[in-house]
C-alpha positions in Angstrom: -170.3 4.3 -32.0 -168.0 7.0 -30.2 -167.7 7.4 -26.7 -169.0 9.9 -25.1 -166.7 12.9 -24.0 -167.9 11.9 -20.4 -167.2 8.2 -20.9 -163.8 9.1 -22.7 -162.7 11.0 -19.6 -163.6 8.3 -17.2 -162.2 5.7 -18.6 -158.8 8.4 -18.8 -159.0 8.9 -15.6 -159.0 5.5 -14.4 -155.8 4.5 -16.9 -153.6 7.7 -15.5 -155.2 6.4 -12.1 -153.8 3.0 -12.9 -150.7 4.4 -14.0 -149.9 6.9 -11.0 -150.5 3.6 -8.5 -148.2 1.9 -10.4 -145.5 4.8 -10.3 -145.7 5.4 -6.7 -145.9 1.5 -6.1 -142.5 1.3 -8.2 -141.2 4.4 -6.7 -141.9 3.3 -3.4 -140.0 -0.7 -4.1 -137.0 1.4 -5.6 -137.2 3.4 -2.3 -137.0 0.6 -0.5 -134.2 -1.0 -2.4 -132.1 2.0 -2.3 -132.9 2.6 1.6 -132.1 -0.8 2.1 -129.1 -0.5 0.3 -127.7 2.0 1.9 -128.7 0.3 5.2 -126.8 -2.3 4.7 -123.9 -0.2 3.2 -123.6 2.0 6.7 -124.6 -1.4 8.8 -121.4 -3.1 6.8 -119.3 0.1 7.7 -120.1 0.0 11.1 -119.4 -3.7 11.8 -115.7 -3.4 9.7 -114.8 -0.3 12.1 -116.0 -2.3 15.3 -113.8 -5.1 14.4 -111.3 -2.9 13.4 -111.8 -1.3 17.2 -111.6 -5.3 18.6 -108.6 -6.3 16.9 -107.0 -3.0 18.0 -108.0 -3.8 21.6 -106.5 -7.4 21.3 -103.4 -5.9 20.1 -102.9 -3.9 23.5 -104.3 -6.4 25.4 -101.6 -8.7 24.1 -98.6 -5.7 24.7 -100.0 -5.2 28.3 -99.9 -9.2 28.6 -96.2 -9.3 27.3 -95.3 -6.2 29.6 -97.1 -7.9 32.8 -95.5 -10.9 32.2 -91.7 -9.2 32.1 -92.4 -7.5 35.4 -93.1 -10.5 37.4 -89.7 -11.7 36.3 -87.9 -8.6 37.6 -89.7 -9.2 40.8 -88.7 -12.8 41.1 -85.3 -13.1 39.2 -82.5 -11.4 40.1 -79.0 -11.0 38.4 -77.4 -14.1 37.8 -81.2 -15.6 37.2 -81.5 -17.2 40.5 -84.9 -16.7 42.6 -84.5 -16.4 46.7 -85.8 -19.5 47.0 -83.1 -20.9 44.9 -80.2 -18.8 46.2 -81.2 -20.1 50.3 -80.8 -23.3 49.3 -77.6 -22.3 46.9 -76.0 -21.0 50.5 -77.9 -22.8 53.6 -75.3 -25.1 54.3 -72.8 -22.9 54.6 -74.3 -20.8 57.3 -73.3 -22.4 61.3 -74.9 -22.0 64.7 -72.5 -21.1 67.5 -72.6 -21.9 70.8 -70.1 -20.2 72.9 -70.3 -20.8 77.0 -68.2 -18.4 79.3 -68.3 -18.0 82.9 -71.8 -15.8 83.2 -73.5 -17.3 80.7 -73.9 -19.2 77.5 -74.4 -17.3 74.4 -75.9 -18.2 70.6 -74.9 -16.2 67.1 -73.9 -17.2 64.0 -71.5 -17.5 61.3 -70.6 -18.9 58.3 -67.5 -20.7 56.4 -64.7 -19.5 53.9 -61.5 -21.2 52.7 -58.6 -18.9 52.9 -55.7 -20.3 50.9 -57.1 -23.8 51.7 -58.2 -23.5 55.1 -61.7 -23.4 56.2 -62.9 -21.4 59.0 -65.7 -19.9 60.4 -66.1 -16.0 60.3 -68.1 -14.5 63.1 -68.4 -11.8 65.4 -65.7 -11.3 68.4 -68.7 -10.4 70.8 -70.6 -13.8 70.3 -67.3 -15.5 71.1 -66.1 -13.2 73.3 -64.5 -14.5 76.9 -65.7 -17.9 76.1 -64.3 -20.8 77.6 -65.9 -23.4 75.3 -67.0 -23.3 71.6 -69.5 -25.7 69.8 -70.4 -25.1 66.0 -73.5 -27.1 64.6 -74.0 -27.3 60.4 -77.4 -26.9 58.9 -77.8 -30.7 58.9 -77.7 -30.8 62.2 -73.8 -31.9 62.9 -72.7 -30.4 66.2 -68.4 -30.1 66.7 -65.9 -28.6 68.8 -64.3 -25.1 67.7 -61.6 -23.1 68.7 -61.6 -19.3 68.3 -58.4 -18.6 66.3 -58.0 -15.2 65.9 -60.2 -11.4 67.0 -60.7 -7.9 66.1 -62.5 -6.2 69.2 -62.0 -3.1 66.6 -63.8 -4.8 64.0 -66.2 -6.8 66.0 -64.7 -9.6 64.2 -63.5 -13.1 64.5 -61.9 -16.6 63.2 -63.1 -19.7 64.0 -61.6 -22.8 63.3 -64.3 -26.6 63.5 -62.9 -30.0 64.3 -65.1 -31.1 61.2 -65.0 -33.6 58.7 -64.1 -31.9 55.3 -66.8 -33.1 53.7 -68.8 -30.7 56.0 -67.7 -27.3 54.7 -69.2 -25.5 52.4 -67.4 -22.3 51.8 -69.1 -18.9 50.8 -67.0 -16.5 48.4 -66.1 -13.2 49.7 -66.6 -10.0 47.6 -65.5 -6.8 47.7 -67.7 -4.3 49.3 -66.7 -1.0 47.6 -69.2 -1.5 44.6 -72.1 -1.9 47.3 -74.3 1.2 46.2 -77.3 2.5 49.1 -80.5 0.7 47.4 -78.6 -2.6 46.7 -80.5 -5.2 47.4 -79.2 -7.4 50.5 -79.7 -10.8 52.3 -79.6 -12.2 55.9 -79.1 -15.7 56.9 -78.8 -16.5 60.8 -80.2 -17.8 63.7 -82.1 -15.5 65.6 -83.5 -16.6 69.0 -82.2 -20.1 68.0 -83.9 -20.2 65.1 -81.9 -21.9 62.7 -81.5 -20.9 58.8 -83.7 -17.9 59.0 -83.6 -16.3 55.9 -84.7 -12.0 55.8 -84.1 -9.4 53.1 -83.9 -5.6 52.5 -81.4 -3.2 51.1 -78.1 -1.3 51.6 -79.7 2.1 53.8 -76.5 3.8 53.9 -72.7 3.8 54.4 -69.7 5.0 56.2 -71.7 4.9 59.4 -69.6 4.1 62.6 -71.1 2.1 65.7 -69.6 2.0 69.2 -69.0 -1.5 71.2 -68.1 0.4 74.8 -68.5 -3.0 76.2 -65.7 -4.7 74.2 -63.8 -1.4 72.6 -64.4 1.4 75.2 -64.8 4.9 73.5 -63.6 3.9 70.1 -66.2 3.4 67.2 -66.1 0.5 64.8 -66.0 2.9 61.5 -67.0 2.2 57.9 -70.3 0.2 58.6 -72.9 -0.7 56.2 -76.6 0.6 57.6 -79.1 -2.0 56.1 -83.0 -2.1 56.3 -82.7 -6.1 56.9 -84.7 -7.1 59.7 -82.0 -8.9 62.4 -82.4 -10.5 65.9 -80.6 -11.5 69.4 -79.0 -14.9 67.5 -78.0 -13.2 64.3 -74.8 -11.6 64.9 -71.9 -13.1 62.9 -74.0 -14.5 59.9 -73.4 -13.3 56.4 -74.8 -10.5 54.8 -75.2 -11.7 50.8 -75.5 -9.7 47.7 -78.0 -11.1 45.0 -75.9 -13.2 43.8 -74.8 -14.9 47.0 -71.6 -13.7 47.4 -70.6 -12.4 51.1 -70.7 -8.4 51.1 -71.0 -8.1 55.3 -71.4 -10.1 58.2 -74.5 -8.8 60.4 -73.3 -7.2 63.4 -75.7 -5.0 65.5 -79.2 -3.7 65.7 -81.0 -0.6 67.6 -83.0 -1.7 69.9 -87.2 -1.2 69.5 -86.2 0.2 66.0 -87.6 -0.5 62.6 -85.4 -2.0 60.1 -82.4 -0.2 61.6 -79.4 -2.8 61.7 -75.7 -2.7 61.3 -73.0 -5.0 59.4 -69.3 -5.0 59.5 -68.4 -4.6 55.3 -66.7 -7.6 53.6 -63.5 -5.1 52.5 -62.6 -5.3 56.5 -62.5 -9.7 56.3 -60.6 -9.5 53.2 -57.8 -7.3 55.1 -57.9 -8.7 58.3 -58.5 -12.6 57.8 -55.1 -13.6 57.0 -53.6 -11.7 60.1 -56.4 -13.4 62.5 -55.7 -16.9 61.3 -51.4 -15.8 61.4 -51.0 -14.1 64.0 -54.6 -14.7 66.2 -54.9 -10.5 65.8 -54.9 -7.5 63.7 -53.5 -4.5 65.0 -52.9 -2.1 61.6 -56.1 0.3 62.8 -54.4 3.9 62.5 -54.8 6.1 65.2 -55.0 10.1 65.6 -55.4 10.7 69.3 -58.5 12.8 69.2 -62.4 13.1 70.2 -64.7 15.3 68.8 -68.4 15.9 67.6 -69.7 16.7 64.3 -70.1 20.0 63.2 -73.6 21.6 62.3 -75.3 25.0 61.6 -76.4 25.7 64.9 -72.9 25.1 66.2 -71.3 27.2 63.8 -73.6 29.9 64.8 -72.5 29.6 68.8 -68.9 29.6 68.2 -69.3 32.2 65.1 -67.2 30.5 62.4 -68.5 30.0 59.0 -68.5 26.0 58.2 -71.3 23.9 58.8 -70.0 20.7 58.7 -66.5 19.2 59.6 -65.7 17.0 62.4 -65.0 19.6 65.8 -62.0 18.9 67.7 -63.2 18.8 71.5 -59.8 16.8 72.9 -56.5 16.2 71.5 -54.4 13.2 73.4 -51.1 14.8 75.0 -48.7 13.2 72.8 -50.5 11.4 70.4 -50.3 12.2 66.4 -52.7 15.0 66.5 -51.0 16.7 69.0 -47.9 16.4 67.6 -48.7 18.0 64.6 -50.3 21.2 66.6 -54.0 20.3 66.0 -55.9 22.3 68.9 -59.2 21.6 70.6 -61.9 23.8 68.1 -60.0 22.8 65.3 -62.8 21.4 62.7 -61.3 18.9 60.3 -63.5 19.1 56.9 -60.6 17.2 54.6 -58.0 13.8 55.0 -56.0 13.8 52.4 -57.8 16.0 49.4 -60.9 13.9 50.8 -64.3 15.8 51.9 -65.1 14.6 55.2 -68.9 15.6 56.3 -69.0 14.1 59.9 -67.3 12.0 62.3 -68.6 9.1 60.5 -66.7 9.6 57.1 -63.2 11.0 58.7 -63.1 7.6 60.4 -64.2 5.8 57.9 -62.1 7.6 55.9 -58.9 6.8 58.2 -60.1 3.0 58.7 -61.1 2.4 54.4 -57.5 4.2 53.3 -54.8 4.4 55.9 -52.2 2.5 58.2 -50.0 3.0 61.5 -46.8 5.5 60.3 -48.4 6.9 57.3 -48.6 10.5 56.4 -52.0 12.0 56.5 -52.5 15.8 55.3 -55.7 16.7 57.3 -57.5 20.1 56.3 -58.8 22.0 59.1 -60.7 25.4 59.7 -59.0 27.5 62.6 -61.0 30.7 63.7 -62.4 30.6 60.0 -59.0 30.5 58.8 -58.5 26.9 56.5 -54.8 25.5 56.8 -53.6 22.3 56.5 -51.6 20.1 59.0 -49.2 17.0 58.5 -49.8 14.1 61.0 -48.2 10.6 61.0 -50.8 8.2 62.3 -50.2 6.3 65.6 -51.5 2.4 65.9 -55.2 2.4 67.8 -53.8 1.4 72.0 -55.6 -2.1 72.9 -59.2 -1.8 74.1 -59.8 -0.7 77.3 -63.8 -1.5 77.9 
């Protein structure tokens, strides 16, 4: 019997209703797949560029690490690999407390010991053993012994000391020359300020060529070619070395300005290597050229009052009747700007200049500006009169 056309279309109907469910069902789980496919795809991307990102991190993490770790060794080694720690206990013993008594008073410094040509001795300043009529000079271990001042420099602030010590006592420091010493240097102190034995401070080279004045010990005269240093120095400190990073004796500490900051002085190690071997001879050094004048330094306000056109210069404001300068016609107003070929800024650097580079007798040929006229004058150098404080 045939179907109906009604039944026929019914039963139709629910086969291409059968079959469109089963499409959009298999549609749907291919859908899926795919989506979840391409999930996983992007998910997979992201995770390999994040660890990508991490290990990229770690890498500079590691570099900063490496970089960190070299700048703390720049801040705590220095040249010849030695740490401060290690270069105090390199020179401590080498490094003496004196004791000088004179008829006022007793007085404490510092100093420290060299062997010249096989004798030891004590460098230290002239003022801390100045007019003394006893000596005492006590090692970092405590030993205590009688001294004897061999040899001073009033002009240099400087002097000899030699210990009635055992030899096994001495430890000498090496003595460098001071000409390479730069202004940023790094610089180290070892004395006993107030009494306090084997203090140890640091800072750096501030300047050079400056010039101090001792009127106490040296009168008007200035003690030239001084190294300014930032190192903080006491009372108790004068005549203890003044070490480069290596150790090695550059200075010996001299004087401070009072209620200042870091503002301290030290005699350079160039004026022990000239003088030390006349001190211990001959128990004095007397080769500190002389020119016989005084003076102020020059500046742009001055050159404006006395209407010449140089701002610097040293300014002639009294020639000694007699001495070098006025034997070679140099006039009060003069203003010396050259010695020798050699710019000379200031008072400061002409001495300097005189103290670093000349003796008594030699020929100097000093440059000088005369009513803005520039000429040049030929002075033999004197020898410096003894102090008169």
């Amino acid at each position: 019997m045939s179907p109906s056309k009604g039944e026929s279309m019914s039963e139709y109907d629910r086969h291409s209703f059968r079959f469109s469910t089963s499409f959009i069902a298999l549609t749907l789980a291919f859908g899926l797949v795919i989506g979840g496919l391409v999930t996983a795809y992007i998910t997979y991307r992201q995770i390999t560029d994040l660890q990508s990102e991490i290990v990229g991190l770690q890498n500079r993490v590691s570099r900063l690490s490496g970089n960190q770790t070299v700048y703390n060794q720049n801040v705590t080694i220095y040249e010849n690999g030695t740490s401060l720690a290690e270069l105090y206990e390199k020179v401590k013993d080498s490094v003496v407390f004196i004791r000088a008594t004179t008829p006022t008073e007793v007085s404490e410094g510092s100093g420290f010991i060299i062997n010249y040509s096989g004798t030891m001795v004590a460098i230290t300043n002239n003022h801390v053993v100045h007019a003394a009529t006893a000596l005492s000079v006590t090692f970092s271990n405590g030993n205590g012994y009688a001294a004897t001042v061999r040899g001073t420099d009033p002009y240099a602030d400087l002097a000899v000391v030699t210990i009635d010590a055992n030899a096994s006592e001495f430890r000498p420091l090496e003595v460098v020359s001071s000409s390479t010493l730069k202004v940023g240097d790094m610089v180290i102190a070892i004395g006993n300020p107030y009494g306090l034995v084997g203090s140890m401070t640091t800072g750096i080279v501030s300047a050079l060529g400056r010039s101090i004045t001792e009127e106490e010990f040296i009168g008007k005269y200035k003690i030239p070619n001084i190294i300014q240093t930032s190192v903080l120095i006491n009372p108790g400190n004068s005549g203890g070395p003044l070490l480069n990073a290596l150790g090695n004796v550059v200075g010996i500490t001299t004087a401070i300005v009072q209620d200042s900051q870091g503002l301290a002085f030290a005699v350079p190690s160039n004026t022990i290597l000239k003088e030390v071997g006349a001190l211990i001879d001959n128990g004095s050094y007397t080769d500190h050229s002389y020119l016989g004048v005084a003076g102020t330094d020059m500046n742009y306000e001055l050159a404006q009052q006395y209407r010449i056109d140089v701002t610097y210069g040293w300014r002639i404001g009294e020639v000694t009747t007699y001495g070098p300068a006025y034997n070679a016609s140099i006039q009060v107003a003069d203003v010396i700007i050259e010695v020798n070929g050699t710019l000379v800024r200031n008072g400061d650097e002409m001495t300097s200049c005189l103290e670093e580079n000349t003796v008594p007798d030699e020929t100097v040929i000093l440059t000088i500006v005369r009513e803005n006229q520039t000429l040049e004058k030929t002075v033999i150098l004197g020898t410096r009169p003894p102090p008169q404080p």
